[in-house]
C-alpha positions as CSV (number, residue, x, y, z in Angstrom):
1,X,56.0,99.7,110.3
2,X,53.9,97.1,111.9
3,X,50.3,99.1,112.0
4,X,47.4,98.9,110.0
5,X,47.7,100.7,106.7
6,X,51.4,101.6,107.4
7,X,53.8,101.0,104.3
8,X,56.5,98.2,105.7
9,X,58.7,99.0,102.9
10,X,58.9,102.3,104.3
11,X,61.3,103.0,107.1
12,X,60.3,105.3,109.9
13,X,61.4,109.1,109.6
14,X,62.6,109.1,113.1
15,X,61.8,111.0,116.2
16,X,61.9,114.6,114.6
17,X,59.5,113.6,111.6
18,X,57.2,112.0,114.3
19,X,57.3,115.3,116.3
20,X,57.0,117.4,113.2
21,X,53.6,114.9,111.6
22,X,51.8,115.4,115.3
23,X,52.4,119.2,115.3
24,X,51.1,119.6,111.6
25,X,48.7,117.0,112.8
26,X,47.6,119.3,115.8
27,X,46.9,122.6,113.1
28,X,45.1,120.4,110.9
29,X,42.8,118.3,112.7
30,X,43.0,119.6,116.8
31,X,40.6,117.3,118.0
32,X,41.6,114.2,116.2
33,X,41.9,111.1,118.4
34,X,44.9,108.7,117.9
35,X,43.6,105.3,118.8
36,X,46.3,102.9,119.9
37,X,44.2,100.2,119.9
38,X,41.3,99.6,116.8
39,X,38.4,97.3,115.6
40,X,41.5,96.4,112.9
41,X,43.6,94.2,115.6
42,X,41.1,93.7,118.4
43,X,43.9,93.5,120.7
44,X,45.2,95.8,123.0
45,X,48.2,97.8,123.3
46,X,49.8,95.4,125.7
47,X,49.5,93.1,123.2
48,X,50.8,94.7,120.5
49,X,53.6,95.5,122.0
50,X,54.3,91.8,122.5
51,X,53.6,91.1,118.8
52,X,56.0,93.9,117.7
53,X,58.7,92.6,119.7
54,X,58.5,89.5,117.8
55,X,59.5,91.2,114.5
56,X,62.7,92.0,115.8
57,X,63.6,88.2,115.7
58,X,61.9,86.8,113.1
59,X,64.0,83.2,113.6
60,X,63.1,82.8,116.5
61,X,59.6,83.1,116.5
62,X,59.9,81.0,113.3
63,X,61.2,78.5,115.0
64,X,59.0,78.6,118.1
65,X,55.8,78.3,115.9
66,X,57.5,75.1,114.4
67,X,57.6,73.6,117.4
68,X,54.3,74.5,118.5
69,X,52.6,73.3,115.4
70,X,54.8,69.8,115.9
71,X,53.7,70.0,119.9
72,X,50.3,70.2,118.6
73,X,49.9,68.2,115.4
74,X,48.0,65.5,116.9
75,X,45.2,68.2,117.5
76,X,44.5,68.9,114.0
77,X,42.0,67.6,111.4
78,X,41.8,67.2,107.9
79,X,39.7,69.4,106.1
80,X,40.2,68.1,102.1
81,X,43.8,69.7,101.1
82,X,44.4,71.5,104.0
83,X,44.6,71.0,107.6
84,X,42.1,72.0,110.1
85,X,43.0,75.1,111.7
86,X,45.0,76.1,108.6
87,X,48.7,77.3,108.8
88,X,47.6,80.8,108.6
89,X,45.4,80.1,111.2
90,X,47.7,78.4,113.5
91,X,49.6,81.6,112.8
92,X,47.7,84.3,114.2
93,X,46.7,81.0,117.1
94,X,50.3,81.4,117.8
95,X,50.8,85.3,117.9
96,X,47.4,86.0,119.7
97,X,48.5,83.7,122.3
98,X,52.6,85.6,122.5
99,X,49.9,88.6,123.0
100,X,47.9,88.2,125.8
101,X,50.2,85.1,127.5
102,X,49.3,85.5,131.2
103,X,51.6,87.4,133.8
104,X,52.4,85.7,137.5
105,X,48.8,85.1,139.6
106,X,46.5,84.7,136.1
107,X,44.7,81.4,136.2
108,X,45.6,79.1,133.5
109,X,41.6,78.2,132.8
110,X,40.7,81.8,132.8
111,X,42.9,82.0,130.0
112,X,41.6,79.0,128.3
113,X,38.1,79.8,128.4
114,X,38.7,83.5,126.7
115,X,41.0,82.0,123.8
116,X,38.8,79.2,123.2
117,X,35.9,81.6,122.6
118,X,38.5,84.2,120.7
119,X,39.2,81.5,118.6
């Protein structure tokens, strides 16, 4: 429901439909490639894993972007009506970060180095 071009008002089918789409799928176009992981998202799957796991508690990571934006809303600027990075902005700041947060052993400034040129 999450994916590029999917229809989110459209529940999944469930496991037989799946099963039943990748069979006709196999007839109709055998050496199709499914890509997991597109030039649409430019993130890997890892990632959007992470990201989908958020839409299962939408309060919560609701409320954690609240407090990030407050942690962090001495870094912003003004840009004329709207502040600089913008709210949408911040937003996919926030989940891009969830994404790719390090594991145990990554070095913080590693990290800091890649998102700052990401962003």
């Amino acid at each position: 429901m999450n994916e590029v071009g999917a229809e989110p008002n459209k529940a999944p089918a469930g496991v037989e439909a799946f099963h039943a789409l990748m069979e006709a799928r196999l007839h109709n176009q055998p050496d199709g490639l499914s890509a997991t992981s597109t030039h649409d998202t430019k993130r890997g799957e890892d990632a959007r894993a992470r990201l989908y796991a958020i839409s299962e508690a939408p309060g919560l990571w609701s409320e954690a972007v609240k407090r990030w934006s407050f942690m962090n809303r001495e870094l912003k600027s003004e840009g004329g009506e709207e502040a600089i990075p913008s709210a949408d902005m911040q937003w996919m700041l926030f989940q891009s970060l969830a994404g790719c947060w390090p594991s145990a052993g990554y070095k913080r400034d590693q990290l800091t180095d890649r998102f700052v040129s990401y962003a």
